[in-house]
N, C-alpha and C positions, 0 to 999 in steps of 0.2 A: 678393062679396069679403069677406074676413073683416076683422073691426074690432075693435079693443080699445078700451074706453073707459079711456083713458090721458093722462094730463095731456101735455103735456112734458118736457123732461127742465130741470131746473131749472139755478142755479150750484152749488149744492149738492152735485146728483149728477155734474156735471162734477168737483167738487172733490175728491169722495168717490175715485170714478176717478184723478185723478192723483196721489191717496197710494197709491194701489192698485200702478202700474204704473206711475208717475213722469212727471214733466207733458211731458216730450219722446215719450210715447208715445199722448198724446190727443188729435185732433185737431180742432177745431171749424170753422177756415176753411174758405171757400169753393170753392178748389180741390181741398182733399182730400173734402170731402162732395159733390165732383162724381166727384172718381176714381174715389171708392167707391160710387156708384151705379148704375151698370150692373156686367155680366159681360157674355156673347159670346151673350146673350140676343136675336135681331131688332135692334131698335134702343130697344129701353125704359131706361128712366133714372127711378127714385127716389131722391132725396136723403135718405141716413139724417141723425141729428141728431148724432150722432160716433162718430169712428170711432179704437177701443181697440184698440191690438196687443201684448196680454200676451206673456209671453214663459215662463211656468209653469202647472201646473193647479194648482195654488196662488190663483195669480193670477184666474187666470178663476176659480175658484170663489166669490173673494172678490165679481168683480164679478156673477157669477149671483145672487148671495145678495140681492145689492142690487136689480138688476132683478126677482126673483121678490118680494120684501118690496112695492116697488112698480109693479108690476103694466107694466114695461117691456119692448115689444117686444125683441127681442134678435135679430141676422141673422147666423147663422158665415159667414165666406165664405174659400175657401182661396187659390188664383190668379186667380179672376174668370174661366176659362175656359169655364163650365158655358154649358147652352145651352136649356136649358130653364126660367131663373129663379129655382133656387135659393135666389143669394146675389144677392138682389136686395132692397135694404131697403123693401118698399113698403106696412109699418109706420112708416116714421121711424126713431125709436128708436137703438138701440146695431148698429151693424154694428163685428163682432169679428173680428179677421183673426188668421190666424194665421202670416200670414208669419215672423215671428221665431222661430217655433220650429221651426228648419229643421236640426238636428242628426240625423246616421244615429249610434244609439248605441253601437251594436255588431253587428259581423256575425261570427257563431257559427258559425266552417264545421266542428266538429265535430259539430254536430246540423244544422245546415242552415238556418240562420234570422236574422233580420235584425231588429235591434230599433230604431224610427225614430221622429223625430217627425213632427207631419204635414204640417207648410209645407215639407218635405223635396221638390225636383224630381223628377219619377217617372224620369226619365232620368240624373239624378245620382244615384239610388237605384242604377238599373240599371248603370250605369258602377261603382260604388263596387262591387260583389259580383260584377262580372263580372272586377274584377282578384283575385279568388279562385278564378276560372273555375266561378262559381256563375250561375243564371241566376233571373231574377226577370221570367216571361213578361208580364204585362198588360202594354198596348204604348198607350195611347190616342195619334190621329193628335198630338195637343199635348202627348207627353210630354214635349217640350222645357221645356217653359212649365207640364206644371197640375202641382199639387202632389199628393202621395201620400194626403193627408185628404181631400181632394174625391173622387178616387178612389174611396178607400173608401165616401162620402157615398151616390158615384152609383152602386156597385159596378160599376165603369169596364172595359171589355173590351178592344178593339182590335184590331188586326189577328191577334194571335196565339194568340186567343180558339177558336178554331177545332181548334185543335190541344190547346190548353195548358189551357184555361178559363179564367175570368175570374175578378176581384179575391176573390170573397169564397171561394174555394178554394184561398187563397193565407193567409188571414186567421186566424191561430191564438187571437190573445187581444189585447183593446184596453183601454187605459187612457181611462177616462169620467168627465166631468165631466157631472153632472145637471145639471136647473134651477134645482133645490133646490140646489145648489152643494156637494153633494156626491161623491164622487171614487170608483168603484169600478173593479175589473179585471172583465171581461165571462168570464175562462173560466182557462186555462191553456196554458201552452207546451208544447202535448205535442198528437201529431197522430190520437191517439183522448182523447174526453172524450164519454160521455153521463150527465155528475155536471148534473142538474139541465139545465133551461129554457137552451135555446142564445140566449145574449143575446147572444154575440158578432156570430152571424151575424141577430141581430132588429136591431143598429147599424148591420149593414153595408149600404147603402143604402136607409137610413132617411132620408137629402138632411137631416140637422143638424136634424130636429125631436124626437131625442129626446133626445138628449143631444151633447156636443162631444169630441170624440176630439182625445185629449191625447200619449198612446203607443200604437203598432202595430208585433207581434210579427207579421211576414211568415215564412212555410215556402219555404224556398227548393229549387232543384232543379237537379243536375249541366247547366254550361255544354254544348249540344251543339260538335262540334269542326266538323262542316260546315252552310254552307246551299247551295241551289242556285237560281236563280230564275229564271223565263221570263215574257214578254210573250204573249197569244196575241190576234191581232186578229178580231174577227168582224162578222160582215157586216149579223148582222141581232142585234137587242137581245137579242131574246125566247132565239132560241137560244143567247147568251150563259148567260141565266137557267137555260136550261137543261141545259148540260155540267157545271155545279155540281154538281148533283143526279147526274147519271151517272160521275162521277168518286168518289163517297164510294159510288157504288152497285158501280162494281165494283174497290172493297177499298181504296182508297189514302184516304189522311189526311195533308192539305198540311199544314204550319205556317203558312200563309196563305193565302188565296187570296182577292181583292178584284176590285171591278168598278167602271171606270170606263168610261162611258158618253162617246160622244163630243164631245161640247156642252161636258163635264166637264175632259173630257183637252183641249180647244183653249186655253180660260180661263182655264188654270193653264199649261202651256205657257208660253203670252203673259206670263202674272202674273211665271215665275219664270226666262223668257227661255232655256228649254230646249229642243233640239231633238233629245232625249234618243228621244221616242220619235215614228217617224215619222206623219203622219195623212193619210190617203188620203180621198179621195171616197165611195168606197167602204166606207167603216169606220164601224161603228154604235155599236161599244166593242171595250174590252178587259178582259180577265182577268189579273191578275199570278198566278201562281203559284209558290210558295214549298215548299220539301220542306225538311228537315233531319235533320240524324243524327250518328253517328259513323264510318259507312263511306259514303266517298265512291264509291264502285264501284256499293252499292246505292242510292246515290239518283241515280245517273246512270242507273240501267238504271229507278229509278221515273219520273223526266222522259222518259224515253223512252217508257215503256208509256203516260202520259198523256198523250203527241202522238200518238200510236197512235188510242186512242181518241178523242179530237177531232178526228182526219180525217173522220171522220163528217158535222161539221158543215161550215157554208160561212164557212170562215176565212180568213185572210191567212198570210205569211209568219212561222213562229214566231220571234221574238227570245229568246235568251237571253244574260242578264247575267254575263259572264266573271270581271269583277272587282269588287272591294268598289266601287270607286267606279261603274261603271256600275250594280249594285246601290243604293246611294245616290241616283242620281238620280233610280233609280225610285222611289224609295221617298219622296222630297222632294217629286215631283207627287204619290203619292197622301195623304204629311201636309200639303201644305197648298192641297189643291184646296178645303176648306170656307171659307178664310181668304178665296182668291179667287174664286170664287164669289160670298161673301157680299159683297166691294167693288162689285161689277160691278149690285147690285143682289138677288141672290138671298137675302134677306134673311130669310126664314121657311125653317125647318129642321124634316122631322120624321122621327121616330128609330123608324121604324117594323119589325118584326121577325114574320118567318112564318116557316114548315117551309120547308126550302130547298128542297122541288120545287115548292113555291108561288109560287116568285121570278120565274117568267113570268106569273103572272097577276097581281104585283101589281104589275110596272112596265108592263104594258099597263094596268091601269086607273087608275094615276095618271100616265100619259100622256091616258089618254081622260078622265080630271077634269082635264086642263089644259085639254083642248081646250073640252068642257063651259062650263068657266067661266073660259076667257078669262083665265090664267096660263100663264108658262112653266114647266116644270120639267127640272132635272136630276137624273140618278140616279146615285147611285155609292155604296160602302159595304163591308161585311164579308161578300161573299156567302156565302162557307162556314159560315155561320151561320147564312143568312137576314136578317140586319140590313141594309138599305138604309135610306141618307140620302137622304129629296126635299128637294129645295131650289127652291123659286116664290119666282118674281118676278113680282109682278103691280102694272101702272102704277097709282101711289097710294096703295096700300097695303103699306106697309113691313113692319107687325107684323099678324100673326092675332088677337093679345090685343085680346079688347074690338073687334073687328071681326066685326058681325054677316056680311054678306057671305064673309070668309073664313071666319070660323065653322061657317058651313053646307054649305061646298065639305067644309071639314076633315073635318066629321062625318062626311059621306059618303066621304073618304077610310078611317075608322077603322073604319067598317060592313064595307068591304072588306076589310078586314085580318081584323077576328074575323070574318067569314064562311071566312078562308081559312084558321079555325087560328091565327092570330098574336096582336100587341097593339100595344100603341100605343108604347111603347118597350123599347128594347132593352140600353141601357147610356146615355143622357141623363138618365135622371128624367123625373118626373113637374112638381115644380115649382109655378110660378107659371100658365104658358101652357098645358100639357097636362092642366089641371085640370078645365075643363069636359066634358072628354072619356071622366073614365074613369068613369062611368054605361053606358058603351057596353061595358065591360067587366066590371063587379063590380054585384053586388046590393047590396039594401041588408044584408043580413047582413055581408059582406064589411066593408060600410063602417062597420059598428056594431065590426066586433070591435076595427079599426084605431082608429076615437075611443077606442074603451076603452082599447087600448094606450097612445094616447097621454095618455089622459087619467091613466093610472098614474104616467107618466114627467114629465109637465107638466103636475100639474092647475090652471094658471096659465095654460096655454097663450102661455108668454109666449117659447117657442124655437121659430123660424123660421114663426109660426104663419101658417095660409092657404097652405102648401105643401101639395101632394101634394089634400088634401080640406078641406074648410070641418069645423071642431070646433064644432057646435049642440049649445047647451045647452039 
């Protein structure tokens, strides 16, 4: 684990800090250096030593300057939704929140773009441009709740990733505060630029260790006028995994298409008191599937050609969702089956991502590592993308971190992934927890060129440091 040899933080720099940012925004009690010590990480908890919530890059620079002068860890952290450890202060140190800077600036519907700060809700982002009937696709299942800078941190996908792409092709130019506490724009507002070294897109999930993102210039794109949505049940997992792959094979491109497994779909059901969607004996999971457009003629006749093809398989009865609210409630089991899950005990999350005709082989073999070593797991996720969430519960052990036993299931998980093409995440980060693991992925060249980078941007190593890789000097 990595270590700064770092005093304390004294009265001094606490003092420093609240001429900075004014003493109703610094917190040193007890309960707040408990709040802000986890995110939606397993169940880990590091108590930072306070916790600063500027409200300018102004402000934040002033206190970078100070932490970089003495040699203080510093944790950005945005809604605490992340899940991979992020914004977890397990330096001590200054955790920096940016909730207060939650203003959407301007939305530009002449050119198409959105200019926000980043404690901005990613759902109050999308609501706010959609009454221009502009659409801002990344969708993560907690848009309710993460903010748009975390987003950008984890370059955040979602269900709509599939169709639309994910965050950092949405991401035109960010306003950055370094560690050195200085303040630049990464590019320009304009949606060709190859003027020099793409730093926009080197910030955009970079998980806050290279610098703190202060403004984000979002490219926005015309509101579609329909969606259309069907339920499809099957009988067996694997060929679940597999109609993914035969559906993009012959020509169609969902705007969603997700997998919930059925262990997944009971737990959240129960969790959120729905009986939305029916569960049979017989049912191994389901597929949501999602089409959009602006002629609703041709995506009725593409939900049709797509039940066509799925006859194929050994399915159930297709549901489709007539109305926004019966849409809604689909869509409320698949945002918060990770929430309930993780109560129930499913407590280790991994954000694991193949070639999507590989999505049968990689939820049989982390079904056959449950059984191997003696955890449960569930499967559910972004299928049309390949990105599946496992989620084990195994009796005793809550967190993978620092657990050799889980460790070594993981590893073996991760071997399967890159053996099939994939990696070890998909839109979570890397982190705190996934750290040990990406040796399984990158050489060491890989990992020299990343210290260098960061060592250009922090050679203090004093921003989110022990994220992502250990910085040996």
């Amino acid at each position: 684990m990595e270590t700064l040899a770092t005093p304390s933080l004294t009265a001094i720099h606490i003092e420093s800090f609240k001429k900075i940012v004014g003493e109703q925004f610094v917190f040193v009690d007890e309960e707040s250096l408990n709040n802000y010590g986890h995110d939606e990480t397993e169940n880990l908890h590091y108590s930072p030593e306070v916790v600063i919530k500027p409200r300018t890059a102004e402000e934040i620079s002033a206190i970078l300057k100070i932490c970089n002068k003495e040699r203080i860890p510093v944790t950005p952290r945005g809604a605490g939704t992340g899940l991979s450890g992020g914004a977890l202060p397990h330096l001590g140190g200054v955790l920096l929140s940016t909730e207060r800077m939650n203003s959407i600036l301007s939305i530009d519907d002449r050119n198409l773009q959105v200019t926000t700060e980043p404690g901005v809700i990613t759902e109050v982002l999308q609501n706010a441009v959609k009454e221009k009937n502009l659409f801002y696709p990344p969708d993560p299942s907690s848009r309710g709740s993460c903010f748009i800078g975390g987003n950008i941190a984890e370059n955040s996908g979602g269900p709509k990733a599939v169709k639309y792409g994910v965050v950092k092709d949405y991401v035109l130019n960010l306003e950055v505060v370094l560690p050195s506490g200085e303040i630049i724009w990464t590019g320009s507002n304009v949606l060709k630029n190859s003027t020099g070294y793409n730093l926009t897109q080197l910030i955009v999930g970079s998980e806050g260790t290279l610098g703190i993102v202060t403004k984000i210039v979002l490219r926005l794109i015309p509101l579609p006028a329909y969606d259309v949505l069907m339920l499809v049940p099957f009988k067996n997992l694997e060929q679940a995994g597999e109609a993914v792959s035969s559906i993009f094979r012959a020509g169609f491109v969902p705007s969603a298409m997700e997998l919930m497994e059925i262990d997944s779909l009971k737990i959240v059901s129960k969790f959120v008191d729905s009986t939305a969607i029916a569960i049979t004996d017989d049912t191994a999971a389901h597929l949501i599937i999602e089409v959009d457009g602006n002629n609703m003629d041709l995506l009725m006749g593409e939900m049709e050609a797509i039940s066509n093809l799925l006859s194929q398989y050994d399915i159930g009865e297709i549901y489709f969702a007539d109305d926004a609210q019966q849409k809604a409630e689909l869509w409320k089991l698949r945002r918060r089956v990770a929430e309930a899950v993780k109560l129930i005990g499913y407590t280790i999350e991994e954000d694991t991502v193949v070639p999507r005709a590989e999505l049968p082989a990689l939820i049989k073999g982390a079904k056959d590592l449950g059984k191997k070593h003696d955890f449960e797991v569930v499967c559910y996720g972004h299928a049309g993308d390949g990105n599946l969430h496992i989620r084990i519960r195994k009796e005793g052990i809550p967190n993978s971190h620092g657990n050799a036993v889980m460790t070594a299931a993981l590893r073996e998980l991760f071997d399967l992934v890159k053996s099939l093409g994939g990696t070890i995440s998909g839109e979570h980060g890397i982190g705190l927890i996934q750290k040990p693991y990406m040796d399984i992925i990158f050489r060491e060249a890989n990992f020299r060129l990343m210290r260098d980078i960061k060592k250009a941007f922090d050679p203090n190593n004093i921003l989110n440091a022990g994220k992502i890789f250990d910085l040996h000097t």
